[in-house]
C-alpha positions in Angstrom: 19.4 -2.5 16.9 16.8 0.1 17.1 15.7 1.1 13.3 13.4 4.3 13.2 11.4 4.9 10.4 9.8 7.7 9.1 6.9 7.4 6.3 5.4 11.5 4.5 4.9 9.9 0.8 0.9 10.9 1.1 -1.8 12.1 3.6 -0.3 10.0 6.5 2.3 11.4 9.1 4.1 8.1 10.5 7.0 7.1 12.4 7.5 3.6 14.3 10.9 2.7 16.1 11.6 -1.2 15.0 13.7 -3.6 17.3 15.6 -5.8 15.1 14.1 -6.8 11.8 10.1 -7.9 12.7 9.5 -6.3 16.5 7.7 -3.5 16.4 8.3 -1.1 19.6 6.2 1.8 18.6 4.1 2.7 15.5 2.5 6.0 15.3 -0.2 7.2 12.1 -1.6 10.9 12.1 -3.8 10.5 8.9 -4.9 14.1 7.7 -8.6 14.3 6.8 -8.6 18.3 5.4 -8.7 16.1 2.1 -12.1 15.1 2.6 -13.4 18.6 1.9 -11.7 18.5 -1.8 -12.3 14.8 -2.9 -9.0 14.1 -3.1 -5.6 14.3 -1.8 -4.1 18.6 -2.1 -0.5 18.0 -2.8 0.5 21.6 -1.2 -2.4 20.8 1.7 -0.7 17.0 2.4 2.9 18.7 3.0 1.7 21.9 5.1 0.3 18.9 7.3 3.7 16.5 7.2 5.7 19.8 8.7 3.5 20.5 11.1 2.9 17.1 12.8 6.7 15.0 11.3 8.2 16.4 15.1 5.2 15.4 17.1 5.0 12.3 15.7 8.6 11.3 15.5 8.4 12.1 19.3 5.3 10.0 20.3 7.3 7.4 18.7 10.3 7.7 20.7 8.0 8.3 23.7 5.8 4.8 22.8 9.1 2.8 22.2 10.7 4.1 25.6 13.8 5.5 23.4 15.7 8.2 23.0 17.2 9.5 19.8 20.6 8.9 21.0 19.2 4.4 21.8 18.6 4.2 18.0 20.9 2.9 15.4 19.5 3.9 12.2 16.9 5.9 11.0 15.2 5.0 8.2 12.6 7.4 5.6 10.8 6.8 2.1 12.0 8.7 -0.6 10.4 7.5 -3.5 7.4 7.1 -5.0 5.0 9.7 -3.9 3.8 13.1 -3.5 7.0 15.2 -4.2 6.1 17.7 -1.5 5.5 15.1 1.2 8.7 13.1 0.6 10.5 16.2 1.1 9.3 16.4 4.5 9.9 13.0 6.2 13.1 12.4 4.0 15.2 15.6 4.5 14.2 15.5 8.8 14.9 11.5 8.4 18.9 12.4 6.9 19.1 15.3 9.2 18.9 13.5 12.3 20.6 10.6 11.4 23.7 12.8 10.3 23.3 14.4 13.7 23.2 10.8 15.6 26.0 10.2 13.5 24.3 6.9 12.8 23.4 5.7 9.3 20.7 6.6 7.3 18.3 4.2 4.6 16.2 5.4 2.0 13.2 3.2 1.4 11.2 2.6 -1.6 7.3 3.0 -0.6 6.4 -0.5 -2.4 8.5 -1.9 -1.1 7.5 -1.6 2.4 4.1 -2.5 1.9 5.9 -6.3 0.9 7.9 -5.9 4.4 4.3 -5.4 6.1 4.0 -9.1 5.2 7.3 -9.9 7.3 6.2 -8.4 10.5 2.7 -9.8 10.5 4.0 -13.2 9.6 8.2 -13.2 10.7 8.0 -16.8 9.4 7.3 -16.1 6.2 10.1 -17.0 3.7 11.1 -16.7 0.0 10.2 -16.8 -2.5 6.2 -16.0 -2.7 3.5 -13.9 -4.8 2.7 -9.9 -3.2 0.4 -8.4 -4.6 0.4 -4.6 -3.6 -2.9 -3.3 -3.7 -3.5 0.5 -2.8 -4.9 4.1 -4.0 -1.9 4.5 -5.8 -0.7 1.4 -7.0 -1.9 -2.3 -7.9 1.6 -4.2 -8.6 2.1 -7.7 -8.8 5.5 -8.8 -7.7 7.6 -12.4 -7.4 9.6 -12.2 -4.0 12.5 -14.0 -4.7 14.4 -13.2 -2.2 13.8 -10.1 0.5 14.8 -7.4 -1.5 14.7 -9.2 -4.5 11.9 -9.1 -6.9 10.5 -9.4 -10.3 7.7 -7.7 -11.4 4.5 -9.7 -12.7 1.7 -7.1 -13.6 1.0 -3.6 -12.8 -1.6 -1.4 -13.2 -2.7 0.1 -17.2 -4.6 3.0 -15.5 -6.5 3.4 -11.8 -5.1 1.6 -9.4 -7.8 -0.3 -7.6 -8.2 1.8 -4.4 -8.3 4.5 -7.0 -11.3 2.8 -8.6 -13.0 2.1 -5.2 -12.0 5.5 -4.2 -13.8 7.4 -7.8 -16.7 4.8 -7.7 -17.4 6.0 -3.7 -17.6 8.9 -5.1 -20.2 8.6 -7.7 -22.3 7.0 -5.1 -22.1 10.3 -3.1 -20.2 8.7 -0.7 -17.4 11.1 -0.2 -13.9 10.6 0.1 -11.6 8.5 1.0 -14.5 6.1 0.1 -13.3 2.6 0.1 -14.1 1.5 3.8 -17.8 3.6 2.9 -18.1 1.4 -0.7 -17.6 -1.9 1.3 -19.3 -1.0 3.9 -22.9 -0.3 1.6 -22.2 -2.7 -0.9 -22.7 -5.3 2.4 -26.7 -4.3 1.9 -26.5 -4.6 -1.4 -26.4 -7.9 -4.5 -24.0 -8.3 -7.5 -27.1 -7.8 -9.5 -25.6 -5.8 -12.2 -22.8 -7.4 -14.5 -20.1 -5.3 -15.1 -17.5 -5.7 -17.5 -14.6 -7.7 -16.4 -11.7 -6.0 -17.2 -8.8 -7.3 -19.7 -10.9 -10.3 -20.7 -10.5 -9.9 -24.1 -8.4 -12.1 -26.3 -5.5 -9.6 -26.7 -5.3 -9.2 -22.9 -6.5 -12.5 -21.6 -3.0 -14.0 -20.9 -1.7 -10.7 -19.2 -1.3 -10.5 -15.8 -1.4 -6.5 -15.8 -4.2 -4.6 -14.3 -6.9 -2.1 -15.7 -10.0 -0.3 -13.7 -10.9 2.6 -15.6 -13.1 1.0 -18.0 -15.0 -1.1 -14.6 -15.2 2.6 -12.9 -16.5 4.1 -16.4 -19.3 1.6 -16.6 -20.5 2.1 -12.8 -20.6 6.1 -14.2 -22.7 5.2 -17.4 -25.1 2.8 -15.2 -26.1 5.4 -13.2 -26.0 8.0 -16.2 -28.7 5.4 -17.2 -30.6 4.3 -14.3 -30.7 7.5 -12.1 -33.2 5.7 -9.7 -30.6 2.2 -9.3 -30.1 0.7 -5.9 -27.2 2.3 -4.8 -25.7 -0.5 -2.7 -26.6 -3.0 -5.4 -24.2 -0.7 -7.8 -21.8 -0.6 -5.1 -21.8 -4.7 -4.3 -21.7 -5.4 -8.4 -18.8 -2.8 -8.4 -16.9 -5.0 -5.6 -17.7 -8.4 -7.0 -16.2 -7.9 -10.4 -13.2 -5.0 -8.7 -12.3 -8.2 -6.6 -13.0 -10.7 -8.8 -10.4 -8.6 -11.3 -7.5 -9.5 -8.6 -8.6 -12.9 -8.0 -8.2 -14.0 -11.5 -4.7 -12.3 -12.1 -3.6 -14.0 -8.8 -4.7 -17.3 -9.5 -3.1 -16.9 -12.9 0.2 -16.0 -11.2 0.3 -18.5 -8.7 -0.6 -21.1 -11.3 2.3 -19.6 -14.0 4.9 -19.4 -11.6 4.1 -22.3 -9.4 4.3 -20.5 -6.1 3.0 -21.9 -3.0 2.0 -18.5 -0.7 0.5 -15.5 -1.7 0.6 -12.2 0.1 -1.9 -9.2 0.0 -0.6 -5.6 1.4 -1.9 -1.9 0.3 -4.9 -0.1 2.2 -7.3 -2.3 -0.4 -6.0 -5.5 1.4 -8.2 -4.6 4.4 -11.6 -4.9 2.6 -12.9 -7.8 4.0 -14.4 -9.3 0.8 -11.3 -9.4 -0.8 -10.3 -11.5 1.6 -12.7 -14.0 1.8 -12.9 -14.0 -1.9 -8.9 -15.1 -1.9 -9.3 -17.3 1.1 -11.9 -19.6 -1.0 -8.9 -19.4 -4.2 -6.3 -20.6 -1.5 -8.4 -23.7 -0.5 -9.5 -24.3 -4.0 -5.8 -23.8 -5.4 -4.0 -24.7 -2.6 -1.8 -21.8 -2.2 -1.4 -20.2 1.4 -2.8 -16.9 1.8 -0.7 -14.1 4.2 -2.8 -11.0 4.9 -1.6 -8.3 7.4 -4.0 -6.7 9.9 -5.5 -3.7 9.3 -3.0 -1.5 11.0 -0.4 -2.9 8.7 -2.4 -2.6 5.4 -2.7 1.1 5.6 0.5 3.1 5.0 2.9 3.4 8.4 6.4 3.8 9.0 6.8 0.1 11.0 7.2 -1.3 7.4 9.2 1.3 6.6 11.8 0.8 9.3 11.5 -3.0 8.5 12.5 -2.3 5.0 15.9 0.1 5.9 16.6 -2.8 9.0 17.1 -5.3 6.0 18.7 -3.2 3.7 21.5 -1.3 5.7 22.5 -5.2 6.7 22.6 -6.8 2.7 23.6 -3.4 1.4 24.8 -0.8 3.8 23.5 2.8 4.4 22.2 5.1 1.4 23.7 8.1 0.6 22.7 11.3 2.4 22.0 13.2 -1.3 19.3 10.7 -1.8 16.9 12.0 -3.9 13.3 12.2 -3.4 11.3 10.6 -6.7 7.8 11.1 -7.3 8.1 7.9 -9.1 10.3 4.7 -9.2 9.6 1.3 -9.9 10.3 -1.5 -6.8 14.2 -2.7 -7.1 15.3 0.1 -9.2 18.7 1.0 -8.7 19.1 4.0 -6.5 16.7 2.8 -3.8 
């Protein structure tokens, strides 16, 4: 079967046609990069963009996959979580031409995909493992019992991380997005300054949530203090302990739940020190370490199509008054 998917929930355009559950036929990504100029994503700016470009991109992934609408057998869109006004770009198009096909339709939870991303990378990978979903807009920790099946670990308090590598970028005048610019400086640079290490504390130390808003705030009063400091060394001391933040909570989780593989998704999994800081924890732990390439770390539609393939075979289509959600936790009923 021929699964399109269609992913609007920020500032990327993306559709991908999927053949079966892990082949990937086509996978088109028009990122938008008006955003640049404002330092941040413009919720009415990001859905302008998904309207104009959701048909030429749906298109150039029919075109890619040599398909035509009427070869596919479900279409696939995310509805939830995400910018309200994107969603309600890809999703509504997504239901429309599905109910036109006369083929079903699959609503797909954003998070969720990013876990998928690890099943078309690696289609041997198996149940149950650690994912660890690590992006501008969320930092979530999940147990993967079973495809579609999951238990939350840890989550974010406040930033996510890319958030944090995002802000800190920014501080460092490095515009925006800024987390390929932040690893790309911080690889002239030494982890000469020690920042804090976020939820260390006695109260927190057991936890296996998240926090980097009190890491970011620290970069912000160092150079409050020390005007003159070498910008890549803020930048590599910001990565080290950023990095070193997910390392610990991920060792903690593997050791706690006793789990033998751990994946990494989210655009954050493509910085290359994060990496090969969890590489060295996989050969010092033991613990087998999936990472997607890069393509697949970034937001696209391939993982989204991968997620409705599996879900319109355990659970059958979604209903076509699906509801877009600007937020909505992994495995929440409705998705």
């Amino acid at each position: 079967m021929l699964t399109l998917g269609i992913e609007t929930s920020c500032d990327e355009t993306a559709a991908a046609v999927l053949d079966g559950r892990t082949t990937v036929r086509s996978s088109v990504v028009s990122s938008q990069f008006i955003h640049a100029n404002y330092g941040g994503v413009v919720p009415e700016l990001a859905a302008r963009a998904h309207a104009r470009l959701i048909v030429p991109v749906v298109r150039n992934a029919l075109a890619a996959a040599a398909c035509r609408p009427a070869d596919l057998g479900c279409v696939c869109a995310t509805h939830a979580p995400g910018l309200m006004g994107a969603l309600l770009v890809g999703l509504p198009f997504a239901k429309a031409l599905a109910w036109s096909l006369e083929i079903p339709f699959v609503g797909v939870n954003h998070l969720e995909g990013h876990v998928f991303a690890l099943r078309l990378s690696h289609p041997d990978l198996e149940p149950p493992f650690l994912a660890a979903v690590l992006s501008g807009g969320h930092t979530e920790l999940l147990e993967v019992h079973d495809w579609c099946d999951y238990s939350e670990l840890g989550s974010t308090m406040d930033d996510a991380v890319g958030e944090a590598f995002d802000k800190v970028a920014k501080l460092l005048g490095l515009g925006y997005p800024g987390g390929a610019a932040l690893e790309e400086l911080a690889r002239s640079g030494r982890p000469a300054i020690r920042f804090p290490a976020p939820l260390q504390d006695g109260a927190h130390r057991d936890s296996l949530d998240f926090s980097f808003s009190g890491l970011k705030t620290a970069v912000l009063y160092h150079l409050h203090d020390h005007p003159n400091a070498n910008r890549a060394d803020v930048a590599c001391s910001f990565q080290d302990a950023a990095i070193e933040a997910v390392n610990r909570r991920l060792v903690q989780a593997v050791e706690r739940r006793r789990l033998g593989i751990v994946g990494i998704s989210g655009g954050v999994a493509a910085n290359d020190a994060l990496r090969r800081r969890l590489a060295r924890s996989a050969d010092e732990f033991g613990f087998r370490l999936v990472v997607p390439p890069l393509d697949l770390c970034t937001d696209n539609a391939a993982m989204i199509a991968a997620v409705g393939a599996e879900r319109l075979a355990r659970f059958g289509p979604s209903p076509l008054d699906l509801a877009a959600r600007a937020r909505l936790p992994i495995g929440a009923p409705g998705v």
